[in-house]
C-alpha positions, 0 to 999 in steps of 0.5 A: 293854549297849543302853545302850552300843550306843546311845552307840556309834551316837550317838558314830559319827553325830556323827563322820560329821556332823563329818566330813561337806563339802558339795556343794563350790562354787567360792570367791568372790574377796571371801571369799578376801579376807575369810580372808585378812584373817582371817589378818592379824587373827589375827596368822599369815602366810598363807604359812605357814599350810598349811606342815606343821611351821611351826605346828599347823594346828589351832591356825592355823585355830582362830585365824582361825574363832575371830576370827569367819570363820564369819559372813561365809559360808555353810559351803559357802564357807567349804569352798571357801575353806579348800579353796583355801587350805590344800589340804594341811590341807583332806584331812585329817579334823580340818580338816573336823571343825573347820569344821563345829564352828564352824559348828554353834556359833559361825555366828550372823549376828545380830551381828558385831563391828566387826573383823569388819564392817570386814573383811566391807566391806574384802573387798568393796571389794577384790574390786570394785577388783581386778575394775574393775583386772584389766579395766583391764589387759586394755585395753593391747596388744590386737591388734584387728581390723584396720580396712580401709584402704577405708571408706565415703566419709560414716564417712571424712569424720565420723572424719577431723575428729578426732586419728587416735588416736581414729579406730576408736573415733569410727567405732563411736560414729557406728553409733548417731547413723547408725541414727537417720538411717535409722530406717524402714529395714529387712533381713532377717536369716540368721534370717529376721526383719526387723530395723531399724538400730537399735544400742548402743555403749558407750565406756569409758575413763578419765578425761581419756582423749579418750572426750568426742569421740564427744560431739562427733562426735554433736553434729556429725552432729545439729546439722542433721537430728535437733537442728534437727527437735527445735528445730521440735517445740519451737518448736510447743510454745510457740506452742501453749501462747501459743495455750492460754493466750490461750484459756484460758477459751474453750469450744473450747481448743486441745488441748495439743501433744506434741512428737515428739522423736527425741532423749532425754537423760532416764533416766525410764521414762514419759518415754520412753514418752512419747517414744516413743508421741509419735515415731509408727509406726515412729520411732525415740529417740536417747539419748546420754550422755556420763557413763553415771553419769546412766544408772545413778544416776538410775534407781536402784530402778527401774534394771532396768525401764530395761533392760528398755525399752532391751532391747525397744528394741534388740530393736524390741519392743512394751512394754504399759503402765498409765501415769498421764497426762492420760487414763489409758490402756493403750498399747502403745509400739513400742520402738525405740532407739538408744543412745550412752554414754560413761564411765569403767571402773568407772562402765561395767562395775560400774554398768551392766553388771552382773552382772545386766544381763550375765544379762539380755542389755542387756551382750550387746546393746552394742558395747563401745569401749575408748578406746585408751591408747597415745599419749596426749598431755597437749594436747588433741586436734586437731578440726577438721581438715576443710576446708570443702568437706569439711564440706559434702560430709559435711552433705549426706550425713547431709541426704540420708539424713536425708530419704530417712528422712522421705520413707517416712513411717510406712512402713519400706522393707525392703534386700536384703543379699545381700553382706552376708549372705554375709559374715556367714554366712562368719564364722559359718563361720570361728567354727564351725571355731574352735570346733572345733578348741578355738581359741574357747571356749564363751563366746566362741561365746556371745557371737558370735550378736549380732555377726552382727545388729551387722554387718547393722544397721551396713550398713543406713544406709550402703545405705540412703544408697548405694543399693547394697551396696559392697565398702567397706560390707560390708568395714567391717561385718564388721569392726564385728562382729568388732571387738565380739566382740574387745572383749566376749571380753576384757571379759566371756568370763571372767564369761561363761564362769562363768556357763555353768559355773554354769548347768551345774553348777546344771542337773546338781544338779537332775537325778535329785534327784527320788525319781522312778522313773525314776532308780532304774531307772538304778541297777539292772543291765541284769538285775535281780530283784524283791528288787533293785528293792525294796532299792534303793527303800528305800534312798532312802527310797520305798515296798516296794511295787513291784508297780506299778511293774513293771507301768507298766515293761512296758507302757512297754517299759522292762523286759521279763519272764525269769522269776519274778521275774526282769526285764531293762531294754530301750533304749528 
């Protein structure tokens, strides 16, 4: 008779096991690719699989399990995804036995066959290339902000050498070649912090799509202030070294010669220390890149130490670093950087803006440029449309800027922005009540607190140049701002959005997990008895003894004592 109860029992918890689901989670897109694959390999029609009569359902998903499913997902995936696509069959008991069947015997990862192989790296594939596809869709018929018909005189003159269709794009690309003009510059922010001019700009676009003119436009705007003053560097470079080698075997040989450059084409960490250690108190790097590949690919491993110096370097950080050189030493680098990149769709948003760059903050700190499609033309773009007492005028704009710069030596000089922040905090204001009333959602609210810091950082050159705040620059860098959240909203508030749901979803699966106290009082009545507590406490697994438990509740004022053996909790 035990015998029997005891087989009962057993034969009852695996029936429990068997019907048992995980924590459920949401599908990922390359494992619902990869049941689908499943599906065809299997020879079944994915149409028809979760239809009632058209065949057993058992049998249809034993089939897909049997090819090897299991071992491409964990059993909580493998819920979600069955879930999802057979939503009929996924409530009743036999498909939850099933799944878990499988995964109890058959779930080994140790060995996959080359079908399945190929289906795990088709899946991939695919999900990357619908991704890179769904972006590229969201890039026609926008309705972006509308750029004023007024823009400051110099963004007017540095964007009309070019075909129209590209004017918005050519007047965000100049932000960050303008900010190396005036990189000892300075403003103070709603928060109350000091920051300089210094900003990212990410320009995507196809191929053959004109996104190489922001090149242009930067080689341009460089050739007679940062260009010219890296040749000079240079040129003391090699007198330098003829000097070093004519005195190679002097007593008193000339220290070698580290030029400061202001521009950097390079990927390699300590070269850009090195850069930037050389540049001096408060300079400022211009990087450029007119393929984002370069970016990626030749940092490789070390890809994400780079973010971290171009983060700092938006952020104007310090970097502390043990570095190799003709001295070893321990510096502390000021970093500041501003940053122009150019490149394709798939080489921009699945290389360098990452899933991981996007946590890490490098996609939140770039004002993101789509190359605009409509119109386009197989002849190449008219340029120089300029005439030259216009080219003039504009050299001499950046000149004038350039040296105001140069004039403040070490020192930064510090603009009040009072228009400015005026109209930043009106914005902020109009995203408020947005928000508010369910217009905007909680990733677009996410990614507005940056677009505040682009909108100053575009005035303070123009201002700096000017002299003075105009309705012309105020009017142009509000749009900057809205503009960049437009863009990041389409390009990024899906994946944003998720990564809030997450972090929710992750921070409730830790609360009360513990086997605190605390919790199991939340569980009782707001009246409750000594042999309540004590029941609740062995139901999960904790000690009887709840003696002092009580006493650490009534001098905590959590509970306050009715009787013998009678409580009541109190808010607290």
């Amino acid at each position: 008779m035990v015998k029997k109860s005891k087989n009962h029992l057993e034969s009852k918890q695996e029936e429990e096991r068997n019907l048992s689901v995980p924590v459920s989670e949401k599908a990922q897109k390359e494992n619902l690719i990869a049941f689908d694959l499943c599906v065809k390999e299997a020879g079944l029609n994915s149409k028809t699989m979760d239809v009632w009569g058209e065949n057993n359902w058992h049998n249809n998903l034993m089939a897909v399990l049997s090819i090897g499913f299991p071992k491409l997902m964990s059993r909580e995936q493998a819920f979600a995804v069955v879930a999802e696509k057979l939503p009929d069959y996924a409530q009743n008991d036999d498909c939850k036995a099933l799944v878990n069947y499988f995964y109890d015997n058959h779930s080994s990862t140790k060995y996959l066959s080359s079908v399945m192989r190929e289906i795990n790296a088709k899946a991939q594939e695919i999900a990357r290339k619908n991704e890179v596809d769904a972006m590229a869709v969201l890039m026609d018929g926008w309705d972006a902000p509308v750029l004023p018909e007024k823009i400051p005189r110099l963004m007017e003159l540095l964007v009309s050498n070019y075909d129209k269709r590209f004017r918005e794009m050519l007047l965000l690309s100049a932000l960050p070649v303008l900010s190396a003009h005036a990189s000892h510059f300075r403003a103070m922010y709603l928060n109350g912090q000091i920051i300089g001019p210094q900003t990212y700009v990410t320009v995507i676009g196809g191929s053959g799509s004109g996104k190489g003119n922001c090149t242009a436009l930067y080689k341009d705007m460089i050739e007679h202030t940062l260009a010219a003053h890296d040749a000079k560097e240079w040129e003391k470079v090699r007198r330098n070294q003829e000097e070093r080698d004519q005195k190679a075997n002097a007593k008193e040989r000339p220290q070698k010669y580290h030029p400061k450059l202001r521009l950097f084409e390079t990927t390699s960490k300590s070269s850009i220390l090195e850069l930037q250690t050389n540049l001096g108190k408060n300079g400022m790097l211009l990087g450029q890149f007119s393929e984002v590949d370069g970016l990626s690919s030749a940092a490789r491993a070390r890809f994400s130490d780079i973010t971290v110096l171009l983060r700092k370097g938006w952020d104007m950080d310090t970097h502390r670093q043990y570095y190799m050189s003709e001295s070893t030493c321990n510096t502390h680098v000021q970093m500041s950087i501003s940053l122009l990149m150019a490149g394709t769709v798939m080489a921009m948003l699945e290389r360098l803006l990452t899933a991981k760059n996007r946590e890490g903050g490098l996609m939140q700190r770039c004002i993101p440029v789509l190359v605009p499609t409509g119109g386009r033309t197989f002849r190449p773009p008219k340029q120089n449309c300029l005439k030259a007492e216009e080219v003039a005028e504009r050299d001499e704009m950046l000149m004038s800027l350039y040296q105001k710069d140069m004039g403040l030596g070490d020192e930064v000089e510090v603009l009040k922005l009072p228009k400015m922040k005026k109209a930043i905090e009106r914005w902020f204001d109009e995203l408020e009540y947005r928000y508010s009333v369910g217009e905007l959602d909680e990733a677009g609210a996410d990614l507005s607190h940056r677009c505040g810091e682009f909108m100053m950082r575009a005035a303070i050159p123009l201002v700096a140049l000017e002299g003075r705040e105009t309705r012309e620059i105020v009017d142009f860098c509000v749009w900057v701002g809205r503009y960049a959240h437009y863009t990041m909203c389409r390009l990024y508030g899906k994946s944003t959005q998720m990564n809030i749901d997450n972090d929710r979803q992750l921070l409730n699966g830790c609360q009360d997990r513990r086997k605190t106290n605390e919790p199991l009082l939340k569980l009782l009545n707001d009246t409750f008895t000594l042999s309540e507590i004590v029941e609740v406490r062995k139901s999960h697994g904790i000690v009887s003894n709840v003696r002092p438990l009580i006493t650490s509740y009534l001098d905590k004022g959590k509970i306050m004592r009715l009787g013998r053996g009678i409580y009541r909790k109190l808010k607290v």
